[in-house]
VOGU-3710 file (C-alpha; in Angstrom, 3 decimals, decimal comma):
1> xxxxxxxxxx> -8,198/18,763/11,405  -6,549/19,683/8,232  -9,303/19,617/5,298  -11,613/22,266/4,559  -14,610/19,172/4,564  -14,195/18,110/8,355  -15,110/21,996/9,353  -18,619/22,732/10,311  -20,328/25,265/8,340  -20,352/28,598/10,103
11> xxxxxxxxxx> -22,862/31,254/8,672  -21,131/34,654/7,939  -17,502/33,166/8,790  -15,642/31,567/5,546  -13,270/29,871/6,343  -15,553/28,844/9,457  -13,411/29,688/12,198  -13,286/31,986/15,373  -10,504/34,311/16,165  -8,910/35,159/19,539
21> xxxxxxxxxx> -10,638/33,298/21,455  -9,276/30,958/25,019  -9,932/27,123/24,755  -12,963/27,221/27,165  -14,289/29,787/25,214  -14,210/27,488/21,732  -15,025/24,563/23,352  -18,373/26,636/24,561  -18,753/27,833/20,806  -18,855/24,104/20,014
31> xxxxxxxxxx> -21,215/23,147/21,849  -23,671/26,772/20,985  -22,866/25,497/17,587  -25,471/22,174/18,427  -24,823/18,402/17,911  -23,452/18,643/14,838  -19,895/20,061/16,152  -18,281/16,932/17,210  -14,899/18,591/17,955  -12,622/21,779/18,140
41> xxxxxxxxxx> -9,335/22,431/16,815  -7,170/24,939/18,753  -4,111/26,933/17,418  -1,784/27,006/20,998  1,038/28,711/18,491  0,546/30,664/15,125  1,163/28,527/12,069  2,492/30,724/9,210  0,558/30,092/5,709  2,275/26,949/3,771
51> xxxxxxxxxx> 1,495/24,658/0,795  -0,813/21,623/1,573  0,825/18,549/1,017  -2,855/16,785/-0,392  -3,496/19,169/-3,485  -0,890/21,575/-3,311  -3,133/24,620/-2,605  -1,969/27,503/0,018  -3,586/26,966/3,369  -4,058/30,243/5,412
61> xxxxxxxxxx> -2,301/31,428/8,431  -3,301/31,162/11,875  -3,304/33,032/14,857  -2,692/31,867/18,834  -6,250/31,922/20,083  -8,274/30,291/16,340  -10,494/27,980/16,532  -11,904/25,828/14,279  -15,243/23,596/14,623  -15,236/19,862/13,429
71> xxxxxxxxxx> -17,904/18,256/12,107  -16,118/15,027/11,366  -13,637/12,987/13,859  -12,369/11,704/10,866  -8,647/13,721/11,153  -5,216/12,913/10,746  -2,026/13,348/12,375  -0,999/16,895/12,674  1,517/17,359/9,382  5,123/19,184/10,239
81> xxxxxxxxxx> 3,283/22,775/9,986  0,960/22,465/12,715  1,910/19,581/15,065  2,891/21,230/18,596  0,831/24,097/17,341  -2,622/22,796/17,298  -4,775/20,975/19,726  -7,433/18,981/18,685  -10,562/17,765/21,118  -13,511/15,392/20,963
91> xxxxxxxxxx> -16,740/16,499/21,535  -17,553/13,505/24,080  -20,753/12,430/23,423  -22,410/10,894/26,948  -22,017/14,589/28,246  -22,290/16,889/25,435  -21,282/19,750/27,371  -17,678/18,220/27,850  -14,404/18,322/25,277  -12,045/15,552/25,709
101> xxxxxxxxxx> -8,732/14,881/25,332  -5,612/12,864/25,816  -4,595/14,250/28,685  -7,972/15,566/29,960  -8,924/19,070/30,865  -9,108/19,212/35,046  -10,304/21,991/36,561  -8,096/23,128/39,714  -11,238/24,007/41,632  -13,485/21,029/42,711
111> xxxxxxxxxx> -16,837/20,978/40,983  -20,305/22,527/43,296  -22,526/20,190/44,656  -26,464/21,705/44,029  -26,660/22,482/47,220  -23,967/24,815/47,510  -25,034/27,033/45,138  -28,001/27,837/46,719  -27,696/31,658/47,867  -30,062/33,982/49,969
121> xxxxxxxxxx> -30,864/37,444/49,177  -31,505/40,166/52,335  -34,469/42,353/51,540  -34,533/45,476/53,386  -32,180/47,138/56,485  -32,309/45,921/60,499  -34,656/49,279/61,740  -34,467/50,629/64,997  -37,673/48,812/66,470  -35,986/45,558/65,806
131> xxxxxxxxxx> -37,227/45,240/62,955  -35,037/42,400/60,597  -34,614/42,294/57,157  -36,238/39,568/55,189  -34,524/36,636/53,424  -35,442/35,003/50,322  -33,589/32,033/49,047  -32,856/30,555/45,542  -32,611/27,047/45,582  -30,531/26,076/42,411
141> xxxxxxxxxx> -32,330/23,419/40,398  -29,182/20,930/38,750  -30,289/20,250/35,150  -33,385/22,557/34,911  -34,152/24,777/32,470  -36,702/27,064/31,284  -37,414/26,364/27,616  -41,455/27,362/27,041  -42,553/30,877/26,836  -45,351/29,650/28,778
151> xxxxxxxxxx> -43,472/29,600/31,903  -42,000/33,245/31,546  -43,353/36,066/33,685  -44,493/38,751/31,901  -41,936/41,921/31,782  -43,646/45,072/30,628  -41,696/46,396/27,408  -39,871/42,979/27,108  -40,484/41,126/24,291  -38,946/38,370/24,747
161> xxxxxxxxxx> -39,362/39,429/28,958  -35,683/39,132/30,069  -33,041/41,464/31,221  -29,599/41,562/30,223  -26,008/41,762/31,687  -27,078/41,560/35,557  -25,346/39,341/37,669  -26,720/36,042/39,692  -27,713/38,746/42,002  -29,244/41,860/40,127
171> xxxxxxxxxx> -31,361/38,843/38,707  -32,772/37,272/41,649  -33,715/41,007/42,775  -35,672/41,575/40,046  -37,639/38,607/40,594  -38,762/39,230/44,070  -39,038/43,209/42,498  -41,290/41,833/40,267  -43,787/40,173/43,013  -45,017/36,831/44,172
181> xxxxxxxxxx> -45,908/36,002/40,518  -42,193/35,234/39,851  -41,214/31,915/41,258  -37,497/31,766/40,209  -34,980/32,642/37,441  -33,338/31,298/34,647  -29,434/32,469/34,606  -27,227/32,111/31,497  -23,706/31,837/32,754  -22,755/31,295/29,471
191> xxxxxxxxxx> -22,781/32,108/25,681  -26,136/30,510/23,849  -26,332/30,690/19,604  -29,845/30,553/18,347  -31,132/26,947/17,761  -34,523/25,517/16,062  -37,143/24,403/18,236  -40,685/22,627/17,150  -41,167/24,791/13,960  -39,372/28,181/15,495
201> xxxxxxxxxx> -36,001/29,636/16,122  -34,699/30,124/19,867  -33,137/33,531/20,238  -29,812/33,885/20,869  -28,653/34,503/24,756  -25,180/36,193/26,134  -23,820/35,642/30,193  -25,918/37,838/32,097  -29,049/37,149/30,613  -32,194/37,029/32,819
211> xxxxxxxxxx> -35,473/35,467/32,401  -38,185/35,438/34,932  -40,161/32,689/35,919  -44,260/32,709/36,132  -45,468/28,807/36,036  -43,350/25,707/37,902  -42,411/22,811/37,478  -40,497/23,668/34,254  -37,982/20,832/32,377  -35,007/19,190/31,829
221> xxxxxxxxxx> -31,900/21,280/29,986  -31,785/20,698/26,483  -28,226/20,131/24,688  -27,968/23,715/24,121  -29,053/25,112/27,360  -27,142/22,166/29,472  -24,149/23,720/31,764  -25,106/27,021/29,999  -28,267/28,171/31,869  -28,796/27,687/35,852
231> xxxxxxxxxx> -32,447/27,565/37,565  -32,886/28,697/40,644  -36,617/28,485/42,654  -37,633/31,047/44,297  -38,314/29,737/48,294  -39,627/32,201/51,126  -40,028/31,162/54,951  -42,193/33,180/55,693  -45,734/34,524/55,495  -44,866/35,622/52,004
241> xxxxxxxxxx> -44,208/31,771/50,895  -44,145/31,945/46,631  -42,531/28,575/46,771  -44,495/25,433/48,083  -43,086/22,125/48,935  -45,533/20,498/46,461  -44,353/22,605/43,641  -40,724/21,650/44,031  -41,319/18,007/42,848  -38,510/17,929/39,747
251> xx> -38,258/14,910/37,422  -35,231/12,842/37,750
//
């Protein structure tokens, strides 16, 4: 991507571009950015400043770790400055949460099935009278999302009510803190820039993020919040059941 016109506007940042950052972490800032980012480009090796060969104007230098967004696929092959030193990916667009390229990006690790990211939580210590601690699981939800304020459970002195910077954990805790009212959690595991919904603007969320859930069944993962936010249902076997088989009907 070589002309100032195939770069997607980003507010605050002229030229638009990121600095520093790792490949997953543009490729995520691609896809924060919304539908409109159909691609990144990513600088492997600093290119020094040099003369563009289209108008004759000085392009700027950049750094190992810049990235820049696309908003057109419309490029052309890397010129003598920058080939071996940048990377360009497609935004694919069947799964919008995945960059493509050439020679693919494969993870080493193989991907989770839903059901092994389930997790249990021990509540309480093993007493003397025999006494054993009680377990309440989180059933991860593949695809869901919590997108209405409707569904939020009220945190006093929250506005928006959600915590920040706790892991999968320190979340989940807070939900069975909070009482039978909660009946699961929305985790961000990653980055999420604000984005317009109905006639509002979403707030931005960081990794860690927390938000507590007071109504099921909730909804299917928008393009923002898709492979960037994980719901997890709150399920108790025992007499303390929050979760009922009934209310964990998800659409398909």
């Amino acid at each position: 991507m070589q002309r100032g016109d195939y770069m997607a506007k980003i507010p605050g940042k002229e030229p638009p571009y990121y600095e520093g950052v790792t490949l997953e972490q543009c490729a995520k800032n691609c896809v924060s950015y919304g539908p409109e980012c159909v691609g990144i480009d990513y600088y492997t090796q600093s290119v020094d400043r040099y003369y563009s060969d289209t108008d004759g104007s000085i392009v700027r230098k950049h750094d190992q770790g810049d990235c820049l967004l696309a908003s057109s696929t419309e490029t052309a092959e890397c010129n003598e400055h920058n080939r071996g030193n940048v990377e360009f990916y497609v935004r694919e667009g069947v799964a919008p949460q995945q960059l493509v390229h050439e020679s693919a990006l494969k993870s080493s690790k193989a991907a989770k099935s839903p059901e092994d990211k389930d997790f249990t939580v021990r509540i309480g210590k093993r007493s003397r009278d025999g006494q054993v601690p009680r377990k309440v699981a989180f059933l991860y939800k593949e695809g869901q999302c919590m997108q209405g304020g409707e569904y939020m459970a009220e945190v006093s002195g929250k506005d928006p009510p959600y915590y920040e910077g706790l892991t999968l954990q320190q979340c989940a805790k807070k939900c069975i803190a909070y009482g039978p009212e909660c009946l699961g959690i929305d985790y961000y595991t990653h980055f999420v820039d604000t984005y317009p919904r109905d006639d509002t603007v979403v707030r931005k969320h960081y990794k860690g993020d927390c938000i507590l859930a007071g109504s099921l069944p909730i909804e299917e993962c928008n393009e923002y919040n898709l492979g960037n936010v994980e719901f997890y249902a709150r399920d108790e076997d025992d007499e303390e059941t929050v979760v009922r088989q009934s209310a964990l009907k998800w659409k398909v």
